[in-house]
C-alpha positions as CSV (number, residue, x, y, z in Angstrom):
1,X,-3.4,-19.8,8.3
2,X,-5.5,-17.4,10.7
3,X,-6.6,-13.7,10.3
4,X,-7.0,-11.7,13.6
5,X,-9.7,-8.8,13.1
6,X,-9.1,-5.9,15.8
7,X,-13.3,-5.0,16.7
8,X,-14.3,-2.2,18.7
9,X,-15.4,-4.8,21.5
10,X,-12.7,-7.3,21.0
11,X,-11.0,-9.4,18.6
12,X,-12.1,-12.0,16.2
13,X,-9.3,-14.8,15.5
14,X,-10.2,-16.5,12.2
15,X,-9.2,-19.5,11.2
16,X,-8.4,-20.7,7.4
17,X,-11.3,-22.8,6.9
18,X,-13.4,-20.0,8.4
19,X,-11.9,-17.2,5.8
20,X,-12.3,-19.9,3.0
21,X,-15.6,-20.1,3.7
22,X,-16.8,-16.4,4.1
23,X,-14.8,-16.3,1.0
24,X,-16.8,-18.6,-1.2
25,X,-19.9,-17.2,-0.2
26,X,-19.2,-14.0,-2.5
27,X,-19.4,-14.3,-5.9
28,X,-16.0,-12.5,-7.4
29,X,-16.1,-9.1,-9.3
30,X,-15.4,-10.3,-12.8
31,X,-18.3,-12.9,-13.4
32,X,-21.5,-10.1,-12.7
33,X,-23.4,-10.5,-15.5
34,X,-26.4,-8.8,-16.4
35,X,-28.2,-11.9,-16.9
36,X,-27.9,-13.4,-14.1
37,X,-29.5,-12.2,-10.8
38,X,-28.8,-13.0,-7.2
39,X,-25.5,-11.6,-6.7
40,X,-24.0,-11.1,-3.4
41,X,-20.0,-9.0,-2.8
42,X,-18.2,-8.2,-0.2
43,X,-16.1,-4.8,-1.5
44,X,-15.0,-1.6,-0.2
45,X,-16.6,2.1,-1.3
46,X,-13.4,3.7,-2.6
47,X,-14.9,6.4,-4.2
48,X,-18.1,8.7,-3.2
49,X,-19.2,11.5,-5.9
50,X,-22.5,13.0,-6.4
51,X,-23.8,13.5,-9.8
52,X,-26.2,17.2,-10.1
53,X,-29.9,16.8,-11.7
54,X,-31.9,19.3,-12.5
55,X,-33.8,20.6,-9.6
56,X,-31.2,20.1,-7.2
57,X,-31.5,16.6,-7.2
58,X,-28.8,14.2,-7.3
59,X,-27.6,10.8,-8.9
60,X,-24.7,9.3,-6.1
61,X,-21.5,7.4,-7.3
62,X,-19.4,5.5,-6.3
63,X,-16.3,3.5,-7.0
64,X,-16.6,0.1,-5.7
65,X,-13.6,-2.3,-5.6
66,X,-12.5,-5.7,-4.1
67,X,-9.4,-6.7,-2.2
68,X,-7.3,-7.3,-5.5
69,X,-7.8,-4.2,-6.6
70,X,-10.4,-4.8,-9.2
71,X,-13.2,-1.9,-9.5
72,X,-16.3,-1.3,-11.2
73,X,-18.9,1.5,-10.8
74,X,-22.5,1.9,-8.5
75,X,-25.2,3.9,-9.5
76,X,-27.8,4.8,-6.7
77,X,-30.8,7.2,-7.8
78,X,-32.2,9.8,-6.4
79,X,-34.9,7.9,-4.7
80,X,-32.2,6.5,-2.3
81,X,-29.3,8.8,-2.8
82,X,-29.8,11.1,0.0
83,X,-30.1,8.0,2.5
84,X,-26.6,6.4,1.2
85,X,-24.9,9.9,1.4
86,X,-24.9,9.8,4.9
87,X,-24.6,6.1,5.8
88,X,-21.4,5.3,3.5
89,X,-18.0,7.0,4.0
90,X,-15.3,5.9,1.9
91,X,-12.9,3.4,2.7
92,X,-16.0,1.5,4.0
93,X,-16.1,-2.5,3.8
94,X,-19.6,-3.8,2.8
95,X,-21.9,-6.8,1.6
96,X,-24.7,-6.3,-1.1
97,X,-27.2,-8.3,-1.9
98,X,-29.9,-7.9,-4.8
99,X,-28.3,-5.4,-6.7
100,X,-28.9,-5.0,-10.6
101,X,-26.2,-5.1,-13.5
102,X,-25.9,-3.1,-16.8
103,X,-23.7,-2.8,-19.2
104,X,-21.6,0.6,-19.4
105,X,-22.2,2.3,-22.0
106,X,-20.8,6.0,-21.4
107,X,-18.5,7.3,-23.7
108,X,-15.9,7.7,-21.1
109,X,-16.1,5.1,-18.1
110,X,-14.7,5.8,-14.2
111,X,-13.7,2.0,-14.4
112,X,-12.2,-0.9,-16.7
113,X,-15.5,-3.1,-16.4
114,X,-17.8,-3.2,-18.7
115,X,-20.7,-3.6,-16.6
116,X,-22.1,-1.4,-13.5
117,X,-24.0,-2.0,-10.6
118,X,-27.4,-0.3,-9.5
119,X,-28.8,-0.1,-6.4
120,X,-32.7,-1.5,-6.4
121,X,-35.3,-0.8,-3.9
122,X,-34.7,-4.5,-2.4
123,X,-30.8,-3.9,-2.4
124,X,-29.7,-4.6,1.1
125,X,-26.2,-3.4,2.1
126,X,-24.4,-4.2,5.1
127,X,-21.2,-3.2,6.9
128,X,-18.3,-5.7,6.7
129,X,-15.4,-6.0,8.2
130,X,-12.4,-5.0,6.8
131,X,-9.9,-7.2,5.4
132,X,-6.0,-7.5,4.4
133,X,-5.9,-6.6,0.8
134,X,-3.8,-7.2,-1.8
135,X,-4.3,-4.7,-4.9
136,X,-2.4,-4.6,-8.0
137,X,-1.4,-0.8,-8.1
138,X,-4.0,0.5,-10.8
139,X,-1.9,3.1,-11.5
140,X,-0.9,4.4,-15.0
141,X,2.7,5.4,-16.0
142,X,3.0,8.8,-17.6
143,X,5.4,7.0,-20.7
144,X,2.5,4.8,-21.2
145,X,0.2,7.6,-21.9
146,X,2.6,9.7,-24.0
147,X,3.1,6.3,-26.5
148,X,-0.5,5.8,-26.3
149,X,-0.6,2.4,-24.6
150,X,-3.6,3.9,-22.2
151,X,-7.3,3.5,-23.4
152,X,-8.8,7.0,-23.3
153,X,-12.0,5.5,-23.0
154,X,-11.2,4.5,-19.4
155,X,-10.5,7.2,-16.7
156,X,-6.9,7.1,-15.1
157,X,-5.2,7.5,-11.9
158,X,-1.4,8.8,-11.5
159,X,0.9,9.9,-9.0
160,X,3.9,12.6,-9.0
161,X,4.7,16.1,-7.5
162,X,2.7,19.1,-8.4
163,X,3.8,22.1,-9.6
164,X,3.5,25.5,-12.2
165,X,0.0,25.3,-10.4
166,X,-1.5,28.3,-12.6
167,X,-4.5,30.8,-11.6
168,X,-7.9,29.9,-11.5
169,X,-9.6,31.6,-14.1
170,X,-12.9,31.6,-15.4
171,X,-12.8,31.5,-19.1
172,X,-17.1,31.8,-19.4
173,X,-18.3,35.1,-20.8
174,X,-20.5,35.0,-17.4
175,X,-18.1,35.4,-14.7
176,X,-20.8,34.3,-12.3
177,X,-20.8,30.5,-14.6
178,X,-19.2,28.2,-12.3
179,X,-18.4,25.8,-15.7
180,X,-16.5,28.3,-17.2
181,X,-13.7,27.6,-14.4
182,X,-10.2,26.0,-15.5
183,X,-7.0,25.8,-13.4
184,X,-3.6,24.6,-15.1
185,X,-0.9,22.7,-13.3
186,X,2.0,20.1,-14.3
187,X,2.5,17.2,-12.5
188,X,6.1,15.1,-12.8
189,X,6.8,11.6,-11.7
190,X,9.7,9.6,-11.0
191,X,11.7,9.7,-14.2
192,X,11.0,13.5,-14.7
193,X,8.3,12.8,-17.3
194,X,6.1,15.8,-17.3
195,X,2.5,16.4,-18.0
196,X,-0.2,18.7,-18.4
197,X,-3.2,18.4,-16.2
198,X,-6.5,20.6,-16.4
199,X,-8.9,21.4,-13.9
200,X,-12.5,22.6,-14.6
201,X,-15.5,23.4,-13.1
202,X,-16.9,22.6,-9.7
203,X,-13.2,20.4,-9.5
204,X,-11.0,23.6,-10.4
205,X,-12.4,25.4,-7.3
206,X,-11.8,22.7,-4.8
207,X,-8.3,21.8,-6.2
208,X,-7.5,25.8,-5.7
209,X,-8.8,25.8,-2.4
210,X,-7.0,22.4,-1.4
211,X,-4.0,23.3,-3.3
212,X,-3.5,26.7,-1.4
213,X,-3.0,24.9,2.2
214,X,0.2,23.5,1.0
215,X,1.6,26.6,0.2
216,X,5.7,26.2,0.5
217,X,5.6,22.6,0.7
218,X,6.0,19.8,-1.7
219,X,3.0,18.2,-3.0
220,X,3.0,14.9,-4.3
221,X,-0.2,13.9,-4.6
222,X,-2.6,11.0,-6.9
223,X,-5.0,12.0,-9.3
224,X,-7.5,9.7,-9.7
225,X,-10.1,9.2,-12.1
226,X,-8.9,11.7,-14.5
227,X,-9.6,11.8,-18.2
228,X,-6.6,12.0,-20.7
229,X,-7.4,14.0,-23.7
230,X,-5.0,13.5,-26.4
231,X,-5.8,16.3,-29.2
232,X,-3.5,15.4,-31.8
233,X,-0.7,12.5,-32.3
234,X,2.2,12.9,-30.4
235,X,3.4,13.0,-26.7
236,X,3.0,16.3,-26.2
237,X,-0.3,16.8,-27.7
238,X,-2.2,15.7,-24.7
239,X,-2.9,16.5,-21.2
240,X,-5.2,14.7,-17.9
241,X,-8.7,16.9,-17.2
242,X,-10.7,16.5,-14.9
243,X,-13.9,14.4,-15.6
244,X,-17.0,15.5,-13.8
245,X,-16.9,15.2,-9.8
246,X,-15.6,11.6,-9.8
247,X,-12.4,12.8,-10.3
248,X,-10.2,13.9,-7.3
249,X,-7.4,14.5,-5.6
250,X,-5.2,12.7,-3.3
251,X,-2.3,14.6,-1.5
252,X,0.2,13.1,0.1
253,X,-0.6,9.1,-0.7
254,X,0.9,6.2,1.6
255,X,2.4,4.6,-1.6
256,X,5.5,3.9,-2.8
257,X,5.6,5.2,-5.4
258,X,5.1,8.8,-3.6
259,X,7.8,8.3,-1.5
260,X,10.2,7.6,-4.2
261,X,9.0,11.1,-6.2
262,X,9.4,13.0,-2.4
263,X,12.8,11.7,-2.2
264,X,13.6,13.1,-6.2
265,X,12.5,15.9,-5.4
266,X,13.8,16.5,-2.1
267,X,17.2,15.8,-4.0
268,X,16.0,18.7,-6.6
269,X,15.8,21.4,-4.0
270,X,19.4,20.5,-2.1
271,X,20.8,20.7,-5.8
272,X,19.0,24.2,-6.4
273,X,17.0,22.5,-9.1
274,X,13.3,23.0,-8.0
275,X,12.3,25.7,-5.1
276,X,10.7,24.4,-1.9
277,X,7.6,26.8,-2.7
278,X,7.3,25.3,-6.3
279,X,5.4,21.9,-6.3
């Protein structure tokens, strides 16, 4: 077995003993422990999000994950935030070394792990190269969240076709109140399930403005790291806000799944069932 990495100044043919090795030498995303120190990962930044502090200061996020698919969340504080803003993009492999490990204990947690990483004043991160990966789709099905298979506790990500996207509205006595912002929309997947999704806040706006360039197109898009909120017992007594700025939008994902809801709903609007402006 051989992996052949395209550079920018070349190409780098690897052989299998060479990948087994640079393999070994990271410790794997399911043993960091908080009590143990010295941990070194390869993984890739699939998530950037910036938490407000008072003063216009800001806690950065992000959504870490490795080539199976398996995630878990990075704090960096302020005192480095502004540096790692600029040098990480996502979709970035990297290495890091001398990183801390803490249990997460939020309410509502952007990942499945229990733990999350923080970034140290000795934390050294490195670019890597990136490799072939393998994920198991973390996706969640809409009938599993209407019979209440999903934990709530853990924010979700979904795919289907957009549509009754509703006005944006501020619903704050101050109209000026950016947090008083809500935009309504319902998203359908494969089998027609549909369900109710709520934007607010800082995440209402951009979805309205991003929403808006696709006017008279269909949108399929993923939503990803939204919160469901089930209000009362029963399928239709819930619906998928928005959780802070770690949730987001992804229009248009390479997936398959995507390309099996474009293809249902391209059948829709031959068949007069759904119009090519309503998505």
């Amino acid at each position: 077995m051989s992996l052949l990495l395209n550079l920018d100044d070349g190409t780098l043919l690897l052989s299998g003993p060479d990948i087994e090795k640079i393999f070994k030498s990271f410790h794997h995303l399911a043993s960091l422990d908080p009590t143990i120190t010295g941990w070194y990962v390869r993984l890739k930044v699939v998530r950037c999000f910036r938490r407000p502090l008072p003063a216009a200061q800001k806690i950065l996020g992000l959504i870490l994950s490795n080539e199976h698919g398996m995630m878990i969340e990075a704090v960096i504080g302020k005192k480095f935030s502004a540096y790692y803003d600029v040098v990480l993009e996502q979709g970035d492999w990297v290495t890091i070394m001398n990183f801390g490990v803490i249990l997460n204990s939020e309410l509502i947690r952007a990942t499945d792990h229990k733990f999350k990483t923080v970034f140290l004043e000795s934390t050294v991160l490195r670019p890597a190269l990136g490799i072939p990966a393998n994920p198991v789709s973390s996706l969640v099905s809409f009938s599993d969240i209407m019979v209440d298979k999903v934990d709530t506790s853990v924010l979700v990500g979904v795919v289907g076709a957009i549509h009754e996207v509703g006005d944006l509205e501020n619903v704050s006595r101050n109209r000026h109140n950016i947090d008083g912002l809500r935009l309504t929309f319902k998203l359908k997947d494969r089998d027609g399930l549909l369900l109710e999704c709520v934007a607010t806040q800082c995440e209402a706006l951009d979805f309205e403005r991003n929403y808006r360039q696709y006017t008279g197109v269909v949108v399929v898009a993923v939503l990803g790291w939204w919160k469901v909120d089930r209000f009362f017992d029963g399928p239709r007594n819930l619906r998928l806000c928005t959780h802070g700025p770690v949730s987001t939008v992804f229009p248009d994902p390479n997936i398959l799944e995507a390309l099996e809801i474009e293809e249902m709903v391209a059948r829709n609007v031959e068949n007069g069932g759904m119009n090519a402006t309503t998505v």
